[in-house]
C-alpha positions in Angstrom: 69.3 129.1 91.2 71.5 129.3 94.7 70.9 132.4 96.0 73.8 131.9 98.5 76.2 132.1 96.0 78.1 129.3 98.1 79.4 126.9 95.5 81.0 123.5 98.1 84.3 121.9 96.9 84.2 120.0 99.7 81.1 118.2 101.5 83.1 117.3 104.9 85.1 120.7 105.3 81.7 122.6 103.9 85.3 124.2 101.7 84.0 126.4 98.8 85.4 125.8 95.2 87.0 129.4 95.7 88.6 128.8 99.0 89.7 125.3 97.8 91.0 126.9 94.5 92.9 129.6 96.7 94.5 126.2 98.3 95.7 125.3 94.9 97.4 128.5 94.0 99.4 128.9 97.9 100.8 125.4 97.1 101.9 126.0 93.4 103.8 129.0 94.9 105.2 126.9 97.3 106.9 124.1 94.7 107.6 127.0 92.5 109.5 128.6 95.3 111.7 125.6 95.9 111.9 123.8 92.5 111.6 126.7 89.7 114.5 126.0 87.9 114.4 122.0 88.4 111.0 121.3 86.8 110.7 121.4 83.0 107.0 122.7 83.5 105.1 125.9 81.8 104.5 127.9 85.1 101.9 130.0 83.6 99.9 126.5 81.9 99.7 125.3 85.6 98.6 128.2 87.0 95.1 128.3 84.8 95.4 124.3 85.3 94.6 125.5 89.0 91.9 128.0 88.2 89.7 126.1 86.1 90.5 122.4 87.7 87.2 122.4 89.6 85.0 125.3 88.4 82.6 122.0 86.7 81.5 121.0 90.7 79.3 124.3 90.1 76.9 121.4 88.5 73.8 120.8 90.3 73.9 117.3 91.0 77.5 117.5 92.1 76.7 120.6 94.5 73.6 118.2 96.0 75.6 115.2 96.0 78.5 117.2 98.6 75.6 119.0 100.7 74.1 116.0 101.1 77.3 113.7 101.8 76.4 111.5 99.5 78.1 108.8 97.2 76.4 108.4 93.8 79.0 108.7 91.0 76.0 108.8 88.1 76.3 112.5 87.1 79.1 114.0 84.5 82.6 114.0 86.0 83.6 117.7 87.2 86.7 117.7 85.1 84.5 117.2 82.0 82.2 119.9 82.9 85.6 122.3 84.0 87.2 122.6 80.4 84.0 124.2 79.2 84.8 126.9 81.1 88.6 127.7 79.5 88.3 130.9 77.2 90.2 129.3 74.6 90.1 132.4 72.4 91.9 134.4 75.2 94.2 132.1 75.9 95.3 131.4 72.3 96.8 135.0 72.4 99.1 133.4 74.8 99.7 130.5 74.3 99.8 128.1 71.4 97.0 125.7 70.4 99.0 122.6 71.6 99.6 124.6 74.3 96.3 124.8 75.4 95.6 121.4 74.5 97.5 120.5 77.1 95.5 122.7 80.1 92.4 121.5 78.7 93.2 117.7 78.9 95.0 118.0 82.4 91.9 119.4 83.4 89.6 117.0 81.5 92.0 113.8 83.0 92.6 115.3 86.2 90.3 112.9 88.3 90.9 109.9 85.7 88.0 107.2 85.5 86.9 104.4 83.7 83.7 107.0 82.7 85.7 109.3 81.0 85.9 106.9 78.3 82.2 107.0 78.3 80.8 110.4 78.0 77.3 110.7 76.8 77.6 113.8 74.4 73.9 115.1 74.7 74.2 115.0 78.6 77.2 117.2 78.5 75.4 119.9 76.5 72.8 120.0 78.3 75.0 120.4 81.2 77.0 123.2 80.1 73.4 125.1 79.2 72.5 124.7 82.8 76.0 125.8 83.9 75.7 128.8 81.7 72.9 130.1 83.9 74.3 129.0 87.2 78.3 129.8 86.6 76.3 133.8 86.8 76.5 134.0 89.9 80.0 132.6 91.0 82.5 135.1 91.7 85.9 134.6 91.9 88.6 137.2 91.1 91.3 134.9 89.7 89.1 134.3 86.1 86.7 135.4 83.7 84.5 133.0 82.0 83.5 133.6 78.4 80.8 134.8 77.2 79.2 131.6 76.0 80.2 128.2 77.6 81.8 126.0 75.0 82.8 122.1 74.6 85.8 121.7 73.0 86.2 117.7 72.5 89.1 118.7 69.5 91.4 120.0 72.5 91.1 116.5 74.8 93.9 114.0 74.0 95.8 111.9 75.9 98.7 112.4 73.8 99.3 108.8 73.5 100.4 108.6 69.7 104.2 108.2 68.7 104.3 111.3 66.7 103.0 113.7 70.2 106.0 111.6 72.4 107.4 115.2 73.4 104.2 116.7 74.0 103.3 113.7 76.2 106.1 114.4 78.0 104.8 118.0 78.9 101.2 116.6 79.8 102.5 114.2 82.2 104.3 116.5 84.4 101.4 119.4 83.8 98.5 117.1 85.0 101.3 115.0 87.1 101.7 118.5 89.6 98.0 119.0 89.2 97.0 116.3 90.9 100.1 116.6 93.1 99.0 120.1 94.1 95.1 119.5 94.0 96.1 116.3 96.6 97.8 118.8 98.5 95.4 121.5 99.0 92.9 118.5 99.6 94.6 117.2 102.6 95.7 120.5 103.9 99.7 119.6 103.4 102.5 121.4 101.6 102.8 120.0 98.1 106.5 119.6 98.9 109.2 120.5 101.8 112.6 121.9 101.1 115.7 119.9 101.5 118.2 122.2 103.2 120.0 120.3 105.7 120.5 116.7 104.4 124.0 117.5 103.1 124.7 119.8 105.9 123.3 116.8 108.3 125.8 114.0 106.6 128.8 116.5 107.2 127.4 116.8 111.5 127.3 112.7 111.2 130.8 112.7 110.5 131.6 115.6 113.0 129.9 113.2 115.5 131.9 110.3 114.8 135.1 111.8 114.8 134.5 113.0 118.2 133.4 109.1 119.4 137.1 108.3 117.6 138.9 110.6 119.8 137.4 110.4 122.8 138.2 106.7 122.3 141.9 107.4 120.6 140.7 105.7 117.2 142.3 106.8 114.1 139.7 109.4 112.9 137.1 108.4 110.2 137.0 110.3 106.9 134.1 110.0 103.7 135.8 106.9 101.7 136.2 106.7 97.8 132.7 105.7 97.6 131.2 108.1 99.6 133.3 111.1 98.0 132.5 109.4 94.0 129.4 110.0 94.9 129.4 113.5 95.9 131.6 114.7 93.4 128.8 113.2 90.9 125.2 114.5 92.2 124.3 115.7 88.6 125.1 112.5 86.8 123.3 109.5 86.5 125.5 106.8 87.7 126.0 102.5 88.2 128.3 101.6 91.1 129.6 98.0 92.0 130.8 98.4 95.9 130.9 95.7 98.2 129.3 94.9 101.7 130.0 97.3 104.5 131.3 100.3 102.1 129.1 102.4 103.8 126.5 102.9 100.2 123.6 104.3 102.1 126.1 107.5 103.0 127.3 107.0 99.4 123.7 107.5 98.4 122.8 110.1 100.6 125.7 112.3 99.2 124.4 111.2 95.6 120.9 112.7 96.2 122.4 115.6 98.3 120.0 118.8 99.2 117.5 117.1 96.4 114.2 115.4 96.5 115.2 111.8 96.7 114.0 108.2 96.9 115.7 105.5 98.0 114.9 102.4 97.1 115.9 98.7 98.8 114.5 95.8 98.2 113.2 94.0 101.0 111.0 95.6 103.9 113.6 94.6 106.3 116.5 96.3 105.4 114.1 99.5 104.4 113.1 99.6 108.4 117.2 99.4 108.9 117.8 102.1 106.5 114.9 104.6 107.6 115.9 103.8 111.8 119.8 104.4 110.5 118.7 108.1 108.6 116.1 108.9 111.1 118.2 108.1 114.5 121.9 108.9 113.4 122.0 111.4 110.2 119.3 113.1 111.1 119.7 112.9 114.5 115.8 112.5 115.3 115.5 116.4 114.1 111.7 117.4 112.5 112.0 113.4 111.4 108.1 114.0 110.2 108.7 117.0 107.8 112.3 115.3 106.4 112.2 111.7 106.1 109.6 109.0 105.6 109.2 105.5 104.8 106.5 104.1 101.9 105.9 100.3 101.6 102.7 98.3 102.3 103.0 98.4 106.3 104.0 101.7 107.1 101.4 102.3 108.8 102.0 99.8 111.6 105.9 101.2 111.7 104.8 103.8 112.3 102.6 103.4 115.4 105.2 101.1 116.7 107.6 104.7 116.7 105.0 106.5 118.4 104.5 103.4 121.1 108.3 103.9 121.4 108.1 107.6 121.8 105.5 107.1 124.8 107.1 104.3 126.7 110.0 106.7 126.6 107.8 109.5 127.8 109.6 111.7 125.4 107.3 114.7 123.6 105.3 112.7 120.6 107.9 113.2 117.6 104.5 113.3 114.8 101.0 112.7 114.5 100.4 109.1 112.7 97.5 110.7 110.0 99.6 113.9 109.3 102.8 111.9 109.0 101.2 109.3 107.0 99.4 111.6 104.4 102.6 113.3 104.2 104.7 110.3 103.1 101.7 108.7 100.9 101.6 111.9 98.6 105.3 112.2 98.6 105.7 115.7 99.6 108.9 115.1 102.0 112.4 115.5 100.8 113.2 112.1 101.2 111.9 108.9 101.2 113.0 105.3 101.5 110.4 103.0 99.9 110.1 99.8 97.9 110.2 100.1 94.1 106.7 99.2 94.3 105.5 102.2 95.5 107.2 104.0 92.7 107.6 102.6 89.4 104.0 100.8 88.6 103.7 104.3 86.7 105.3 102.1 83.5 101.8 100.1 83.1 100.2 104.2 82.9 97.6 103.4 85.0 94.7 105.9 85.6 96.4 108.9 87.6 99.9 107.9 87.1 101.1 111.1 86.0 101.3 112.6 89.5 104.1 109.9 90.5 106.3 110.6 87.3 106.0 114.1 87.5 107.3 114.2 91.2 110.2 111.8 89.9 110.6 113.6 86.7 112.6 116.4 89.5 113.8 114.1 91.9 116.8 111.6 92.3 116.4 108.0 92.6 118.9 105.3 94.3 118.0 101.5 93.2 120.6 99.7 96.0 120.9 95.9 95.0 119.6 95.8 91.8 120.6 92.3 91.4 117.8 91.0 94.3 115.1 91.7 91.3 113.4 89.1 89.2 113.3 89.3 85.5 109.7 91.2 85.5 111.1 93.4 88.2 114.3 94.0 86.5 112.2 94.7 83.1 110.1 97.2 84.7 112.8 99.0 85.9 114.6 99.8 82.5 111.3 101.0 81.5 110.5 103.2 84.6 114.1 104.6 84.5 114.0 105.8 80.7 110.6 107.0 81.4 112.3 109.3 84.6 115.8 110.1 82.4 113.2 111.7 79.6 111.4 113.6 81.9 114.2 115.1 83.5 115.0 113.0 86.7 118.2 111.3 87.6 119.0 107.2 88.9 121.9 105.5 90.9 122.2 102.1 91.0 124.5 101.0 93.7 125.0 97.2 93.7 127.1 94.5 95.3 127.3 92.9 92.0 126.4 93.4 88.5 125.5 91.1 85.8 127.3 91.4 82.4 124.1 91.4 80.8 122.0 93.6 82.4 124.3 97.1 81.6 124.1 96.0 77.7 120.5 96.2 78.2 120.6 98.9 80.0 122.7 101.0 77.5 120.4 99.3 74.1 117.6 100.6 76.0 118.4 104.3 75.9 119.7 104.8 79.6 122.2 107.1 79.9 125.0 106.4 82.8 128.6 106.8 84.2 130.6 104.0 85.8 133.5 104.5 87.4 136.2 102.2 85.8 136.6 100.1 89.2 134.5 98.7 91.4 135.2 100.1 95.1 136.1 97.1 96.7 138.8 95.3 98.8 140.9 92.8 97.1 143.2 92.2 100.0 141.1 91.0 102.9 139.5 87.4 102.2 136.3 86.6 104.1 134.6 83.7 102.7 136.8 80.2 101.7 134.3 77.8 100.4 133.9 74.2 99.9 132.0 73.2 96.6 130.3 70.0 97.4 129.1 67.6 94.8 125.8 66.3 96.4 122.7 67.1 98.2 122.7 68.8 101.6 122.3 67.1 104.6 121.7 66.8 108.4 124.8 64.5 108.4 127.1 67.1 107.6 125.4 69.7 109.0 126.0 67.9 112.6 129.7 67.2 111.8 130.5 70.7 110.7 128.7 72.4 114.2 131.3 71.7 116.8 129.8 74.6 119.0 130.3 77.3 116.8 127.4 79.7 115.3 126.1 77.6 112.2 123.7 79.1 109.6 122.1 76.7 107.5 120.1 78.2 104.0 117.8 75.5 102.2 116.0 76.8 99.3 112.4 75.9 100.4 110.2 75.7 103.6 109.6 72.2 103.1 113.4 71.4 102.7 113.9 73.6 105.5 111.6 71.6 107.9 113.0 68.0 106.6 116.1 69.8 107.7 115.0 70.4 111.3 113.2 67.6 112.1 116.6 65.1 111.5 118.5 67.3 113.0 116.1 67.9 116.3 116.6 63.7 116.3 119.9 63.4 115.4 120.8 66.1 118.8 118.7 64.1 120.9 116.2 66.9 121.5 112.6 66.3 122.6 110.4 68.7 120.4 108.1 69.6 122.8 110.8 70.8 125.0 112.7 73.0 123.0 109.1 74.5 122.3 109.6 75.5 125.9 112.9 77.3 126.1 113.4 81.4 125.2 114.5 81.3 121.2 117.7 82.3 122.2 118.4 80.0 124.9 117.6 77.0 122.2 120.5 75.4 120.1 118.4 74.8 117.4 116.0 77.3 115.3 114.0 77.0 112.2 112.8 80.6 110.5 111.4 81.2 107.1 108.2 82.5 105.4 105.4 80.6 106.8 105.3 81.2 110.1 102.3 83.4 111.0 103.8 87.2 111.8 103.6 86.9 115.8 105.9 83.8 115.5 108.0 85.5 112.4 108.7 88.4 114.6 109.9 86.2 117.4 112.3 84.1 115.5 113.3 87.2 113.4 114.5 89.3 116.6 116.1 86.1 117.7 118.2 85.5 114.6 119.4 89.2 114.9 120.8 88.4 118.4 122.1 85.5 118.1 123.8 86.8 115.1 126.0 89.4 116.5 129.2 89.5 117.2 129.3 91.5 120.3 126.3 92.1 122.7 125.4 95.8 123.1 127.7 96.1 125.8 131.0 95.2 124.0 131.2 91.3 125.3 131.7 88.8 122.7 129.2 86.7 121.5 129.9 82.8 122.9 126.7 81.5 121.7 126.6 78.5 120.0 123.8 76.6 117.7 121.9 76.1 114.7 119.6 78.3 113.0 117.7 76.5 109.8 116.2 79.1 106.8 114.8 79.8 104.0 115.8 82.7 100.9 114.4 85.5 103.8 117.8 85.1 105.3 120.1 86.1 102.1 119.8 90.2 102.6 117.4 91.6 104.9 119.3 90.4 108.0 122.1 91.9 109.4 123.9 88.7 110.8 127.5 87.4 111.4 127.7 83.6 111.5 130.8 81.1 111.7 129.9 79.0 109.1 127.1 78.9 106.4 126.1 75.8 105.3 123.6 76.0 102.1 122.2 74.8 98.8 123.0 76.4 95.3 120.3 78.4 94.4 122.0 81.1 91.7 125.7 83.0 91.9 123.8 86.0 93.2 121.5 84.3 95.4 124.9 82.2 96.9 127.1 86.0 97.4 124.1 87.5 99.0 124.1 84.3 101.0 127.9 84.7 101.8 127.0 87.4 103.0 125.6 86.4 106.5 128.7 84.7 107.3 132.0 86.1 108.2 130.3 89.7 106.9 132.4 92.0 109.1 135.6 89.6 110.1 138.5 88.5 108.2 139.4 84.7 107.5 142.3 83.9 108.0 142.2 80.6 109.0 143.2 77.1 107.1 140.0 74.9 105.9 136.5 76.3 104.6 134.1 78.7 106.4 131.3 78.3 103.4 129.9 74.8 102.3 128.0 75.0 99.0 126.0 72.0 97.9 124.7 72.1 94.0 122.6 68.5 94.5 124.8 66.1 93.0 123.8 64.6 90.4 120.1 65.7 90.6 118.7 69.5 91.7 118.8 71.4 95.0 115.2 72.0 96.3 112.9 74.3 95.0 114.5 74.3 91.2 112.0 74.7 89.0 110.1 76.5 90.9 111.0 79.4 92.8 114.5 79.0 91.2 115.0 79.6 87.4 116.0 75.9 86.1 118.3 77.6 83.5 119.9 80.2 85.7 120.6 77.1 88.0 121.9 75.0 85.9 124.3 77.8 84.4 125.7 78.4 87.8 126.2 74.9 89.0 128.0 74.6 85.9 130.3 77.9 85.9 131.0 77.4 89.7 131.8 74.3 89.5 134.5 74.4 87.2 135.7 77.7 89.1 135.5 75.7 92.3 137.4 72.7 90.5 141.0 74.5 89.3 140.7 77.9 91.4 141.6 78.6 95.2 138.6 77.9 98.2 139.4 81.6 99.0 137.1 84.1 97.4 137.9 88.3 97.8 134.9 90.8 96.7 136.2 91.4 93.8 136.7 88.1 92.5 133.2 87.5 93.3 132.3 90.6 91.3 133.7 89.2 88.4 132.1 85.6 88.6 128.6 87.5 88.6 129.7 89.4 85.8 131.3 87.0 84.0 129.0 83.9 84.4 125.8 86.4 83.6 127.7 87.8 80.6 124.8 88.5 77.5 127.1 85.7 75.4 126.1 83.3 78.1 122.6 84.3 79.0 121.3 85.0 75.2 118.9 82.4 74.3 118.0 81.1 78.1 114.4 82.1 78.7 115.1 84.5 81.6 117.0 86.8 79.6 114.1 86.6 77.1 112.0 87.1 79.9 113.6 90.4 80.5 113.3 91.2 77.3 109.4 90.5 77.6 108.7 93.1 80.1 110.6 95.8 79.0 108.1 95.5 76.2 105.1 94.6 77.9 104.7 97.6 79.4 103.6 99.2 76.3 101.0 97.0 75.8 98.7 98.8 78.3 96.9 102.0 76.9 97.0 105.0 79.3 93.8 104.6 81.5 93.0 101.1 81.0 93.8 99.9 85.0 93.6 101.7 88.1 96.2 101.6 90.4 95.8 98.3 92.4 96.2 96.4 89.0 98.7 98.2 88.4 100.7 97.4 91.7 99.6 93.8 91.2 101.3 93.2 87.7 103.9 95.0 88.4 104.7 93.0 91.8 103.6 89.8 89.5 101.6 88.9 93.2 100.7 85.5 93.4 100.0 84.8 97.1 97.1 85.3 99.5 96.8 86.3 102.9 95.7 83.2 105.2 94.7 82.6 109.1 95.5 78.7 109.0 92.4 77.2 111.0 93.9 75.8 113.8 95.6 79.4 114.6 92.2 80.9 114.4 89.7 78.4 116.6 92.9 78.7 118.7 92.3 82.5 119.1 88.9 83.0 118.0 87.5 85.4 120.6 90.2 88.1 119.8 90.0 87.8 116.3 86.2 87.9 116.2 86.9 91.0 118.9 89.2 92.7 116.2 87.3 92.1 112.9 84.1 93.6 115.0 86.8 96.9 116.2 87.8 97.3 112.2 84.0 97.8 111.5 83.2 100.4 114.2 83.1 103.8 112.3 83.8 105.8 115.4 87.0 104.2 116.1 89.7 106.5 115.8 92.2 105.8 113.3 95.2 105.1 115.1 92.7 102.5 117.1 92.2 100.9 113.9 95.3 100.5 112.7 96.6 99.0 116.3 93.9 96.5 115.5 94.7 95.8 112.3 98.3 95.5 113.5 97.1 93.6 116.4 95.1 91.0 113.2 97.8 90.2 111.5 100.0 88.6 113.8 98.2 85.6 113.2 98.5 86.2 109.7 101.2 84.7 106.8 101.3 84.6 102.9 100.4 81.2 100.6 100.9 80.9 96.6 97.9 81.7 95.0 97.9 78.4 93.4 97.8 76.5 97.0 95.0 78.8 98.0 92.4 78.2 94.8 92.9 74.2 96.2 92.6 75.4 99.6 89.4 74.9 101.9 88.6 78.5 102.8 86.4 78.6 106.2 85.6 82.5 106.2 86.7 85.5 104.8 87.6 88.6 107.3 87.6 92.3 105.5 90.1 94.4 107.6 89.4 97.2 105.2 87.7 98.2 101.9 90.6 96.6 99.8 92.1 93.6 102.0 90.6 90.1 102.5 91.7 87.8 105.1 91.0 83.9 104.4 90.5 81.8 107.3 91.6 78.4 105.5 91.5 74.8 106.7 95.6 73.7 107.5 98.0 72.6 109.9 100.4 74.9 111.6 102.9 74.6 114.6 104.9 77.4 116.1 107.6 75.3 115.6 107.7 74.2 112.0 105.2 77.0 110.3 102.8 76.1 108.0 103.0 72.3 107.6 100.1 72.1 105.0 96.8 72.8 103.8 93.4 71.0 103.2 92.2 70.1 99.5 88.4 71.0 99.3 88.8 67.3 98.8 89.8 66.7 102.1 93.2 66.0 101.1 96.2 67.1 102.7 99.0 69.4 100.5 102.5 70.4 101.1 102.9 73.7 102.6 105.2 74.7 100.1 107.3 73.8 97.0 
């Protein structure tokens, strides 16, 4: 017996389940206050979900096991032992028996494990006769136990059979907030913060610019067509084709209006722009840590590098870095800009899924550039979206271009949506006139086309990319070694793609960005002239503005995106060809096969070349809409193996039963991740001492957090990504553990800072490319 009557919830805090529990029930008042009409829960189901979540941690081992500190995960989960306390035959007056079926699995499931499928019947009973004795001297005013503990294994289901679909529905968002709530109360954070001001702070944004167009006698800016569709449809589900430089991220603001809302980009890059954009200019820097955050698999090093930038400013600290970060990881703010990653890996039902699809099951979600997505990627999210319309939440899709196919399997897959009947788009201006050329790229033509202006050149693979630079570093007469020398942006020749390590990535990243303005931040032209050589990383995540692009066919969408780096805020109106596209002749462009669908290429090399053949070089947005849509039409994709492939995993999904992977798996099928995390060797003997000085910093438990993360920050700049399949050839040196769940390899390769990764060692001793 404990005569203290002091039952811990907590080991750390020293919290007691009654205080914890008290926790529970401020925070479900909190999301009732703010969403009681939005979420299709039973108020009263979660309340009691709340009550009895953690009355099983009265067990003795569990109580030892939290005075103690300690780790050992041998005894009964608490969430077992919990449903024995639910006075079934009270609640039955109540509620139904489904009803309760549901409290007493979201109870049971609420700290999902592999164990749980496990459960040693005889160790249970003779738990719930010691808890009988011990559960006498717990009070707590919010229940009343029964008079005889009972287990109840007939009321535990996971509601995972066809004919319960609708009561599955109800579980999900009943132990979704439970966990949401329980998370909450864990961390000491609100479960969820009103939005009140996001509308009201789009309306000041405009107010704001206005005033800059007066002050400057500009005609005055107004919300566009977009902008004001968007508005004027918040409770709709909706798919919107509008072109480059409509202004979509205020469209989609207005969409998700004073709502909980996600929005959703595909590459880290443009996330940053978007989140800097919302944080700096609509919200006008105003309680940024309690509106706004930003999810993807570094934020915690963006945000220390906002808090540096706070400090250097000596300006008041805007948020603390743990706070902050809790607060985005749990999703409690209003809104959040994120990769779909973060989000949609519910569709595989891993262990503790349910608290993501429950908070999206009220919120709206914006998917911007669908058409950057693979076929797995694109599969998943059909799945994840029907999953959200059931449950009560609502999607945009806002796209530069839309395939034919993909809103036929959209609609065949249940999704519910409004277009409008035009795409908002300019068919007036022309920016792009291109040049269709019938052979491979090359260094040749690359030269003759520069003639001082700003030339981008896109190659479909590293190695291409480097072939590339090295003829045309000979063919300019430049010394290597002395263009290693110079500032990036006083070079005329760059080379930037994926396999440069992240200090060197950064460097050529920030330099692209620069020399691809058009004016200079104080209003002077840009008269820079060169050549900047890259990859795929180039085609939407960087906000550039070249004279001419110069680059190999990869796919229609992949080609626009690329378009869309040139001549992306200017008109042409000029004779001759701003856009050179070569489709490899007779052969393949680089990379085919590969990292490029075979098929796909080969239906766009043949569609675009007969366009190119009898149309005008002048392409408008619109007419480029129409190619994507026409050219990915489902008559002319049905039967390639991508749009089987899409087919595949909009299945596949249901092959996993609820519980069956934990998160991590989860994020790592759904991602399809195929790559490691390397230090090539001659970057790490090169800088041994501070990585060995790190790796010891990440290991020292009384290291502050925000120390940690610096370090780790401070680790991966001599970091980049492989394939997996170059890395199981690889010769791996040593293995570095930043953390619990990351690995660094330390593997045996050649790398220069001005080529990247130029290739790797066979275990064999052999020497492999670097990359396709």
């Amino acid at each position: 017996m404990m005569g203290d009557r002091k039952f811990l919830a907590k080991s750390l805090s020293e919290e007691t389940i009654q205080e914890h529990t008290d926790c529970l029930l401020r925070e479900l008042e909190n999301l009732q206050s703010i969403y009681l009409n939005d979420i299709n829960v039973n108020w009263k189901l979660l309340r009691w979900a709340c009550i009895y979540h953690d009355l099983g941690k009265m067990n003795t081992k569990f109580q030892e096991k939290v005075r103690k500190n300690l780790l050992s995960n041998h005894d009964i989960p608490h969430g077992v032992l919990s449903t024995m306390f639910v006075d079934t035959k009270q609640l039955l007056k109540e509620f139904n028996k489904m009803e309760v079926k549901l409290l007493m699995s979201s109870i049971y499931y609420h700290h999902d494990r592999n164990s749980l499928n496990q459960i040693d019947l005889h160790n249970v009973i003779k738990e719930m006769e010691e808890l009988q004795s011990i559960c006498q001297e717990f009070q707590y005013d919010k229940v009343v136990f029964p008079k005889k503990l009972q287990w109840k294994e007939e009321y535990i289901s996971r509601f995972s059979e066809d004919s319960m679909k609708s009561w599955l529905c109800q579980f999900v968002i009943l132990k979704g907030l439970l966990n949401r709530i329980d998370y909450a109360a864990s961390a000491h954070i609100p479960v969820e913060r009103e939005n009140d001001f996001l509308e009201r702070s789009l309306e000041e944004f405009m107010i704001c610019m206005q005033e800059d167009a007066k002050k400057n006698k500009k005609e005055l800016p107004q919300w566009n067509d977009l902008q004001m569709y968007m508005k004027n449809n918040q409770s709709s589900n909706v798919v919107v084709l509008a072109q480059t430089g409509m202004g979509k991220t205020e469209a989609g603001l207005w969409w998700i209006g004073n709502h909980k809302g996600f929005f959703t980009l595909p590459i880290r890059t443009a996330i940053n722009a978007i989140y800097l954009r919302i944080k700096n200019d609509i919200l006008n820097n105003n309680r940024i840590d309690e509106r706004v955050g930003l999810l993807h698999s570094e934020t915690k090093g963006k945000y220390l590098q906002l808090i540096d930038e706070v400090k250097r400013e000596q300006k008041e600290e805007l948020f603390h870095l743990s706070d902050y970060y809790t607060r985005t990881k749990q999703l409690s703010l209003p809104l959040t800009v994120c990769t779909i990653d973060q989000l949609f890996p519910f569709v595989f039902r891993y262990r503790g899924y349910e608290a993501k699809l429950a908070t999206l099951s009220y919120s709206k979600i914006v998917i911007d550039e669908i058409q950057m997505y693979g076929p797995d990627l694109v599969g998943f999210l059909i799945v994840g979206l029907k999953m959200i319309q059931e449950l009560g939440g609502k999607f945009a899709v806002l796209t530069a271009t839309f395939p034919g196919f993909l809103k036929r399997l959209m609609e065949e897959n249940g999704l519910v949506f409004q277009m409008p009947s035009e795409p908002f788009v300019d068919k007036t201006n022309i920016r792009h006139s291109v040049q269709w050329c019938r052979e491979p790229i090359s260094s040749a033509f690359i030269l003759k086309k520069y003639n001082n202006n700003r030339v981008l050149v896109i190659c479909n693979t590293v190695k291409q990319c480097q072939k590339i630079y090295s003829e045309l570093a000979d063919g300019m007469g430049f010394d290597e070694e002395e263009l290693k020398e110079k500032p990036t942006l006083e070079r005329e020749l760059n080379l930037f793609h994926a396999k440069f390590i992240y200090k060197d990535r950064i460097d050529k990243e920030s330099g692209i960005l620069e020399f691809g303005k058009l004016f200079h931040e104080d209003g002077r032209k840009n008269e820079r002239s060169g050549i900047w050589i890259t990859n795929s990383i180039a085609e939407a995540s960087l906000d550039i503005d070249f004279d001419i692009l110069i680059t190999e066919l990869s796919d229609v969408n992949g080609m626009f995106q690329r378009f869309g780096r040139c001549f992306r805020k200017r008109i042409w109106n000029d004779e001759g060809y701003n856009c050179f596209v070569f489709d490899g002749g007779d052969g393949e462009c680089s990379g085919v096969g590969y990292n490029i669908d075979r098929e796909i290429f080969s239906l766009s090399k043949k569609e675009l070349g007969g366009y190119f053949s009898t149309k005008p070089s002048m392409l408008n947005e619109w007419e480029k809409m129409k190619l994507v849509e026409d050219i990915y039409s489902t008559e002319k994709v049905a039967g390639l193996q991508y749009y089987d492939a899409i087919k595949q995993f909009i299945h596949q999904p249901a092959l996993f039963l609820p519980g069956e992977t934990g998160v991590g798996d989860a994020q790592k099928m759904f991602r399809n991740i195929h790559s490691e995390t390397i230090i090539p060797s001659s970057v790490y003997f090169d800088n041994e001492e501070l990585i060995l000085s790190l790796e010891k910093s990440l290991k020292d438990k009384d290291l502050s957090q925000e120390d940690k993360i610096r370090a780790r920050e401070e680790l991966k700049m001599f970091t980049l990504s492989i394939e997996e399949y170059q890395f199981l050839q690889a010769k791996t040196i040593r293995t570095i553990k930043p953390s619990k769940y990351d690995e660094i390899y330390v593997v045996e390769g050649n790398y220069d800072s001005e080529y990247g990764l130029t290739g790797l060692m066979k275990h064999e001793e052999e020497t492999i490319s670097s990359i396709f």
